[in-house]
Structures are given as C-alpha cells and as structure tokens.
TIZA-832374 format. One record per atom (N, C-alpha, C, CB): residue in one letter; x, y, z. Coordinates in steps of 0.02 Angstrom, whole numbers, padded with zeros to 5 digits, always signed. Glycine has a CB too. Layout:
BEGIN
aXYZ...
END
This chain:
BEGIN
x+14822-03037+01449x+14763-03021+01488x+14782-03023+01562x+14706-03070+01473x+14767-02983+01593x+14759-02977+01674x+14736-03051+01708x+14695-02915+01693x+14787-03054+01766x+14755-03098+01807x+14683-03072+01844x+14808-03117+01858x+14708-03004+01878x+14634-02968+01915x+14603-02972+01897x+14615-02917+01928x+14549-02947+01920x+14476-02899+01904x+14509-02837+01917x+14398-02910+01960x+14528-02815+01990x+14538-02744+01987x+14596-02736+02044x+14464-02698+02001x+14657-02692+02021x+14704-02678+02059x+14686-02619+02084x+14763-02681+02031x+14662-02560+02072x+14681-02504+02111x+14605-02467+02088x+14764-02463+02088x+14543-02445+02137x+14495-02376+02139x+14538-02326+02174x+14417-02384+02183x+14506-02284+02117x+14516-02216+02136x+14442-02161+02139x+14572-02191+02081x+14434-02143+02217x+14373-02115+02241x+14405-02033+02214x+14354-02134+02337x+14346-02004+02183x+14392-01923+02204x+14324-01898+02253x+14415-01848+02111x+14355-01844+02279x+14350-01811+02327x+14351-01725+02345x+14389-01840+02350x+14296-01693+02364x+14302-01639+02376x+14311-01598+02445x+14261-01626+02347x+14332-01660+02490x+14365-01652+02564x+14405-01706+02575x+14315-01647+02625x+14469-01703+02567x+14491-01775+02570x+14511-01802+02651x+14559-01781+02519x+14509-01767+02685x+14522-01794+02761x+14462-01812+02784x+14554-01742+02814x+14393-01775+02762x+14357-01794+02780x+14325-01862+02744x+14332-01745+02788x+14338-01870+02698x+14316-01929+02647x+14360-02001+02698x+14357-01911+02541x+14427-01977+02709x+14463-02039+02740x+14454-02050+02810x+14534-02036+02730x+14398-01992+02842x+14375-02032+02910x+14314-02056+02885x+14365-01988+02985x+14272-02047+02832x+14228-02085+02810x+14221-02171+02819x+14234-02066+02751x+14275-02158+02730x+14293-02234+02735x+14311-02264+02817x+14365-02244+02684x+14359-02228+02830x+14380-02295+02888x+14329-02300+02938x+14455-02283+02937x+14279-02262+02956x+14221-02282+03011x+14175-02321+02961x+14176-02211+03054x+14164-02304+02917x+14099-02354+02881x+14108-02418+02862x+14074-02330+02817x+14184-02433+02801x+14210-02466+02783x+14281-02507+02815x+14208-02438+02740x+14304-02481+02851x+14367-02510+02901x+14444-02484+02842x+14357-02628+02916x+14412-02442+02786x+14487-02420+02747x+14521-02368+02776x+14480-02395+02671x+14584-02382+02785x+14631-02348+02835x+14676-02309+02795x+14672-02399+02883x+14650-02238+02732x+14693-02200+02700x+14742-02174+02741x+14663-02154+02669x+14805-02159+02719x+14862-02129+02722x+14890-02078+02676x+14898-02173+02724x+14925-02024+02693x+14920-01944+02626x+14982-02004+02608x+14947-01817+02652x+14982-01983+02532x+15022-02023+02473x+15035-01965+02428x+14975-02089+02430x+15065-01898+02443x+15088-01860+02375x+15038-01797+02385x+15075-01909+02294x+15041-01757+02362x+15002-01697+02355x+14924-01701+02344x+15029-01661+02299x+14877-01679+02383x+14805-01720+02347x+14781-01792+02349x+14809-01715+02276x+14825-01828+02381x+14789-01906+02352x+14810-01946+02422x+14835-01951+02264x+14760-01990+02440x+14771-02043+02501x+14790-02103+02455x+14698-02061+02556x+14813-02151+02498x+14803-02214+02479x+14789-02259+02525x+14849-02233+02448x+14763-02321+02508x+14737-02371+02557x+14790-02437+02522x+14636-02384+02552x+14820-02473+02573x+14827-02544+02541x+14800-02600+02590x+14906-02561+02522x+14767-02634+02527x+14699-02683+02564x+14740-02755+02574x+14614-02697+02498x+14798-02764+02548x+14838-02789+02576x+14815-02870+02538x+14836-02770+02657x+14747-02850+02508x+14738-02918+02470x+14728-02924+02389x+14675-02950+02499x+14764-02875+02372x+14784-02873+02292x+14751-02804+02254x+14749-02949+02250x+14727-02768+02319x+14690-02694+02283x+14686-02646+02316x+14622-02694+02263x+14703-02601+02272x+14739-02538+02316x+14661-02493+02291x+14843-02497+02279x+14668-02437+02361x+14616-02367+02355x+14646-02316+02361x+14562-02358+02405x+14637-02260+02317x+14654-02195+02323x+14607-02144+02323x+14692-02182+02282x+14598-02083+02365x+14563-02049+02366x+14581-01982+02348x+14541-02058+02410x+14562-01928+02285x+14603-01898+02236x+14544-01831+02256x+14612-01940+02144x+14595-01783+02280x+14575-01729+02281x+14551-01699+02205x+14624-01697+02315x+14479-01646+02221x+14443-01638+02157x+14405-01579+02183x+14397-01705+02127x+14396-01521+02141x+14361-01473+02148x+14278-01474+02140x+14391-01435+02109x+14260-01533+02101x+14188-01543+02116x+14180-01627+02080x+14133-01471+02075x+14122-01659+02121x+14105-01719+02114x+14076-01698+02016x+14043-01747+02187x+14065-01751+01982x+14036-01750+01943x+13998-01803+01951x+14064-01742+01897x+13922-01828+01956x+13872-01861+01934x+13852-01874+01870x+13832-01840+01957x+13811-01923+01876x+13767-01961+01837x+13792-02055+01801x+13754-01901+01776x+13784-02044+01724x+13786-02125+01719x+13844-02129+01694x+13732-02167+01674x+13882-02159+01775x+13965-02187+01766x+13974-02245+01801x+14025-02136+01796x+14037-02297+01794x+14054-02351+01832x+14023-02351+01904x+14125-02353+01834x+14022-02423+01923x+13999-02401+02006x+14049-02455+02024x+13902-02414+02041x+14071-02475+02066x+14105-02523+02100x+14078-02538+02172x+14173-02501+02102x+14060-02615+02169x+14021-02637+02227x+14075-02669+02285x+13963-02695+02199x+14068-02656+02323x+14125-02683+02392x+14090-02733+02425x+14147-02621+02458x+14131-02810+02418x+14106-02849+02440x+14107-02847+02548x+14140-02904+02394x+14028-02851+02572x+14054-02842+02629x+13996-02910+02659x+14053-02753+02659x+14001-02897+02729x+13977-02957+02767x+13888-02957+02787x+14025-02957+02838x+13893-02893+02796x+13795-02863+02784x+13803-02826+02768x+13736-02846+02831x+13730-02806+02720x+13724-02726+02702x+13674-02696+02728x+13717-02709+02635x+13647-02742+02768x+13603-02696+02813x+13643-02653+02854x+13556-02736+02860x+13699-02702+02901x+13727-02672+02974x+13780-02607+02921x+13788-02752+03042x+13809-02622+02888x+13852-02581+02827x+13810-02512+02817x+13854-02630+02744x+13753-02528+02797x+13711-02458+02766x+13684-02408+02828x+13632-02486+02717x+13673-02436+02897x+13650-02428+02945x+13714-02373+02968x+13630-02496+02982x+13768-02421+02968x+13844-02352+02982x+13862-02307+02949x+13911-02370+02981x+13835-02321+02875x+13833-02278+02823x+13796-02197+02859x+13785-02321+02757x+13742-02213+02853x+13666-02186+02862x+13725-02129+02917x+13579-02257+02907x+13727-02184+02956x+13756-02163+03018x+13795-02080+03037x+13807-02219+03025x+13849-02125+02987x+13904-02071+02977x+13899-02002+02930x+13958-02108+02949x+13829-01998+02892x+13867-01930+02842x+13814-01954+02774x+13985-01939+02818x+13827-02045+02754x+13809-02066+02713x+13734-02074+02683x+13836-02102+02724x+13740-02097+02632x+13640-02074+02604x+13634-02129+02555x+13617-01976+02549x+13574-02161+02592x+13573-02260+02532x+13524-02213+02483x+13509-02375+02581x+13545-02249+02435x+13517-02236+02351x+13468-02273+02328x+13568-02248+02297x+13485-02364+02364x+13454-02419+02340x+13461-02452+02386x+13471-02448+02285x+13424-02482+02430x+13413-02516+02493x+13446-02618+02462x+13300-02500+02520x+13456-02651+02509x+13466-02716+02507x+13419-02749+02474x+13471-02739+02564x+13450-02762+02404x+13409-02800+02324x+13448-02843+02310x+13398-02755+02248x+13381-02894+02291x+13401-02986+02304x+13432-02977+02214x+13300-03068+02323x+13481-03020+02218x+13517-03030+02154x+13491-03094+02149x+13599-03023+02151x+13464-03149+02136x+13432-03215+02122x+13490-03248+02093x+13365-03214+02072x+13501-03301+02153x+13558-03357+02150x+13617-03352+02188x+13582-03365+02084x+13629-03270+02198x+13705-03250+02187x+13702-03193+02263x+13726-03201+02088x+13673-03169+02277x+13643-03126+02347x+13631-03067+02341x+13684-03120+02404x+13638-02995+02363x+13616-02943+02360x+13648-02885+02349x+13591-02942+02397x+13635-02829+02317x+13674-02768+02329x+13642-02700+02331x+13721-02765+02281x+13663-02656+02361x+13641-02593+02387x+13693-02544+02357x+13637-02593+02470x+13660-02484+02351x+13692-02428+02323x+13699-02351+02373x+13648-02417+02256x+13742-02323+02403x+13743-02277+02434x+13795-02213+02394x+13761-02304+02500x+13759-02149+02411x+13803-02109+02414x+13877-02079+02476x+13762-02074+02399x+13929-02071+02439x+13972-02075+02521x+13960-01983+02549x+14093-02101+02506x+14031-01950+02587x+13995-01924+02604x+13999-01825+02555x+14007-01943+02683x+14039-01857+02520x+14039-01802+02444x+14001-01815+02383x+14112-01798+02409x+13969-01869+02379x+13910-01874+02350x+13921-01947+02281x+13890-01787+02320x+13984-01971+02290x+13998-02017+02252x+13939-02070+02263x+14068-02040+02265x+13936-02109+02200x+13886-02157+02209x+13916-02216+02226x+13844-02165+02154x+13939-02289+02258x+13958-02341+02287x+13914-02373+02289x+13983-02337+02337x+13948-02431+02273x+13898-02531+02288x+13915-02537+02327x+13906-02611+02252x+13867-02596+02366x+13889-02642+02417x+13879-02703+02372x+13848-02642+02491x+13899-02762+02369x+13882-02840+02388x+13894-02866+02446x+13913-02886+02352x+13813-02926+02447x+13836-02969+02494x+13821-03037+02457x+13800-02957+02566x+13848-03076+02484x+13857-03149+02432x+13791-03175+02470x+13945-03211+02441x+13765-03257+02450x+13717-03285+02494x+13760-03323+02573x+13673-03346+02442
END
C-alpha cells in the first residue's frame, strides 16, 4: 500500500499556456513545458501537477480534487478574478472546515479546502 494520498494530478486542458498562467496567478503553480503537450509543476512537497493538452474538456460526474489553501474566500475572489467561475461558494464541513468548488479557466471542475 502507498504511503501517499496522492503523487501526481493531471489537469487536461484545451489551452495549455493559457491554463498555466491560470494556475500560477490564482494558485501560485509555476508549470514548466515537460514533452510535447504536457506542463509540469513540482510542488516540491511530495506532489507533482501536470497539465495535458486535450481537444475538448469532458464534464459531468468525475473525481474532483480539493487544494488545500489558506482562504477560500481571498482564493475564489482571484479566481473570479482571473477567467475563473465558483460553482459552490465557501461550505462549512462541521468539525473539519470548509470547501468550495470552482470551474478553472477551460471549464474543469476544482476544490478548494480550508481547514478550521
């Protein structure tokens, strides 16, 4: 069995330069081209991001992966900001703290957490 939870997301993407000034103004992820089609990010704390060129997003009911961050207000606000579109505004998780759901700016769906 794995020590992790999770070594490596992979975002796909139907602009990928534009997806990786996304991330890095909203989120602070600093992609780099890695190979034909694909960025990579290393988070330098046990989990890697790649962003995978794709001819069209596909939607509906799939994995979501929540990114633990420090607010999701000030977070969703840069979101908003940049391109991005909240799905699910800042919802109390009882005990444990909150999480929000945004689309980025190709239409993927993304978590936030914030702890208490």
């Amino acid at each position: 069995m794995s020590n992790s939870v999770i070594g490596h997301i992979e975002i796909p993407t139907t602009d990928i330069e534009a997806s990786a000034k996304f991330y890095l103004e909203t989120l602070g992820w600093d992609f780099k081209p890695f190979g034909k089609g694909y960025y990579l990010c290393n988070t330098h704390k046990g989990t890697t991001l790649g962003l995978r060129s794709v001819e069209k997003i596909l939607t509906g009911d799939t994995t979501i992966f929540h990114f633990l961050v420090q607010n999701i207000q000030d977070t969703l606000a840069v979101i908003e900001n940049k391109g991005g579109k909240v799905v699910r505004t800042r919802t109390v998780i009882p005990v444990y703290g909150w999480y929000a759901l945004f689309e980025d700016n190709v239409g993927n769906t993304i978590g936030l957490y914030q702890t208490h």
